[in-house]
C-alpha positions in Angstrom: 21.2 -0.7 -24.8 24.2 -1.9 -22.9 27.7 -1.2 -23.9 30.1 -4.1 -24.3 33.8 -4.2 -23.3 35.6 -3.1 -20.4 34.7 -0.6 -17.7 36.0 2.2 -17.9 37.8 3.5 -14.7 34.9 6.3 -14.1 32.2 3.4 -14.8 34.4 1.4 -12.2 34.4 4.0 -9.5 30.8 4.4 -10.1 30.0 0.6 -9.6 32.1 0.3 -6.6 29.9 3.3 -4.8 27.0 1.6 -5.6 28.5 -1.5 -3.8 29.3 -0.1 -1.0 25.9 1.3 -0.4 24.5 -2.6 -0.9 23.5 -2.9 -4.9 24.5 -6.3 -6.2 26.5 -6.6 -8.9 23.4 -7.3 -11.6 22.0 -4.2 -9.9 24.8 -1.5 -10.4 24.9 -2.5 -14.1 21.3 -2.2 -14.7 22.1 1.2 -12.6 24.4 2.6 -14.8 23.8 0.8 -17.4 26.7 -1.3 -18.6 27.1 -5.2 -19.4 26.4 -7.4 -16.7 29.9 -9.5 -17.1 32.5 -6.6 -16.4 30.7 -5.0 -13.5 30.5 -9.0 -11.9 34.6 -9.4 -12.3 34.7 -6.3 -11.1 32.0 -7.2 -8.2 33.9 -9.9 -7.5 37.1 -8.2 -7.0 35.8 -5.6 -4.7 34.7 -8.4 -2.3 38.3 -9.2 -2.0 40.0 -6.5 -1.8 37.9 -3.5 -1.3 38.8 -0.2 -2.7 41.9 -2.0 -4.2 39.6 -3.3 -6.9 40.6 -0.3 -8.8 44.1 -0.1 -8.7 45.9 -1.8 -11.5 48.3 -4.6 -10.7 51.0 -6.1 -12.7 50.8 -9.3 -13.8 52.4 -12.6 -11.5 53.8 -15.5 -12.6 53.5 -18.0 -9.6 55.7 -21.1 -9.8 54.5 -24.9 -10.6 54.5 -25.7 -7.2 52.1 -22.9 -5.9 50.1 -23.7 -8.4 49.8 -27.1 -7.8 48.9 -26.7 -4.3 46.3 -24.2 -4.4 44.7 -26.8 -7.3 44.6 -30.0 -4.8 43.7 -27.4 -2.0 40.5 -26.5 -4.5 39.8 -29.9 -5.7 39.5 -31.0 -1.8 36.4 -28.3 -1.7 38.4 -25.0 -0.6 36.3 -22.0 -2.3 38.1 -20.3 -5.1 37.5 -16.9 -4.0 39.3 -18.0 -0.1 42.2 -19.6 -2.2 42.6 -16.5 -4.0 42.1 -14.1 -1.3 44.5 -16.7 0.8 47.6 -16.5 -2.3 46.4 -12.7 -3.3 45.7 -14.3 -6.7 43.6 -11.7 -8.9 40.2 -13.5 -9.1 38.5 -16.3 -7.7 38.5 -17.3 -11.1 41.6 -18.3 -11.9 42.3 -20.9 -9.7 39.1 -22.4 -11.5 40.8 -21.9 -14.7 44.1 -23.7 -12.9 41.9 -26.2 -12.0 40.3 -27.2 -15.9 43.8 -26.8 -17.1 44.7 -29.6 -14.4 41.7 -31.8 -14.9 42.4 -31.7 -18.8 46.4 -31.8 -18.6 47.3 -33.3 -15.1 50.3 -31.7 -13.7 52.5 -31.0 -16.7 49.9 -28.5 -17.9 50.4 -26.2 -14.9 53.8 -26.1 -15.5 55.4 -23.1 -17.7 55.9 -23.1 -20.7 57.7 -21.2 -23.4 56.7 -18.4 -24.9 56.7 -17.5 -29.0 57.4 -19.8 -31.8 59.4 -22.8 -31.1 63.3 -21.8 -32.3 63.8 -23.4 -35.6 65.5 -27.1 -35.2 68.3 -27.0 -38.3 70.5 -30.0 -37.1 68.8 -32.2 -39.0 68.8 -30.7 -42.1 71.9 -31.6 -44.3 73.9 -28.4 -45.3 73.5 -26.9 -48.1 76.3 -27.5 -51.3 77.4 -24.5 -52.8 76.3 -26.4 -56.0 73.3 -26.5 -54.9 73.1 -22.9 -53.6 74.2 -21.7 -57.1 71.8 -23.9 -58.8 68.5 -22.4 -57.1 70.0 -18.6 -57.2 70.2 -19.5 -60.9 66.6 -20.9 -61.1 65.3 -17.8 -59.1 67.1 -15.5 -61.7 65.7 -17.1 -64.8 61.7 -16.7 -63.0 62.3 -13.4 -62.1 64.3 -12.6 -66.1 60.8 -14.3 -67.7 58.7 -12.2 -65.4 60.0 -8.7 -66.1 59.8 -10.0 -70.0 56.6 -10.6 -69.8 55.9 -7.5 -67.8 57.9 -5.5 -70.7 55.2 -7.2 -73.3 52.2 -6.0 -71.5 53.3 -2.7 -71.4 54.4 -2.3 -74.6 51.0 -4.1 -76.2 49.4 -1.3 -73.5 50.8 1.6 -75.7 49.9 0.5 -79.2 
């Protein structure tokens, strides 16, 4: 049966021999013997860049406006994988995914955006009286007096 996941980077090297002596990607996985969806990204990414496939390469952010051209570029009919060789993007498929994000967005959703939870907005909350403050450490206090009662009433039932 196949394995899922990623390759791993002896799989890798393996696949990328049997590419260069002419196996398709569908064929080097039967081959070896892996799932058919890794060894095609990985196909893919050999046509580009050869060898290079296998090194590891840190992650871009490319700006609004790059993005935006190479979007319109690929709407017009340009091939994803000449864009990305073009812009040394990482796959032909993510200027597809630009372009989804574009068709269901429009511009703003190529645009960055912040990362992590939004900061907490406090202004307009009124501040808090000390009266107030007081008041619920008081009401916290009592709940936490009647639980360790009750607590004290279980055990003590427990040893009778």
């Amino acid at each position: 049966m196949y394995r899922n996941g990623t390759l791993s980077h002896a799989d890798a090297v393996a696949a990328i021999e049997l590419f260069e002596e002419g196996f398709t990607a569908r064929s080097a996985a039967l081959a070896l013997d892996l799932s058919g969806n890794p060894v095609q990204m990985l196909y893919q990414r050999w046509q580009l860049r050869g060898l290079g496939a296998l090194m590891t390469r840190e992650r871009r952010q490319y700006d609004f406006e790059t993005k935006l051209a190479i979007v319109l570029r690929h709407l017009k009919g340009e091939s994803g994988r000449s864009l990305s060789q073009e812009y040394d993007l990482p796959s032909p498929t993510t200027v597809g995914k630009w372009a989804v994000i574009y068709r269901r967005e429009g511009e703003d959703g190529l645009r960055p955006k912040r990362r992590g939870r939004p900061p907490a907005d406090r202004t307009d909350q009124p501040a808090e009286s000390e009266l107030d403050a007081l008041r619920r450490e008081n009401e916290r206090l009592r709940a936490e007096v009647a639980y360790l009662g009750k607590l004290r009433a279980l055990r003590s039932r427990e040893r009778r």
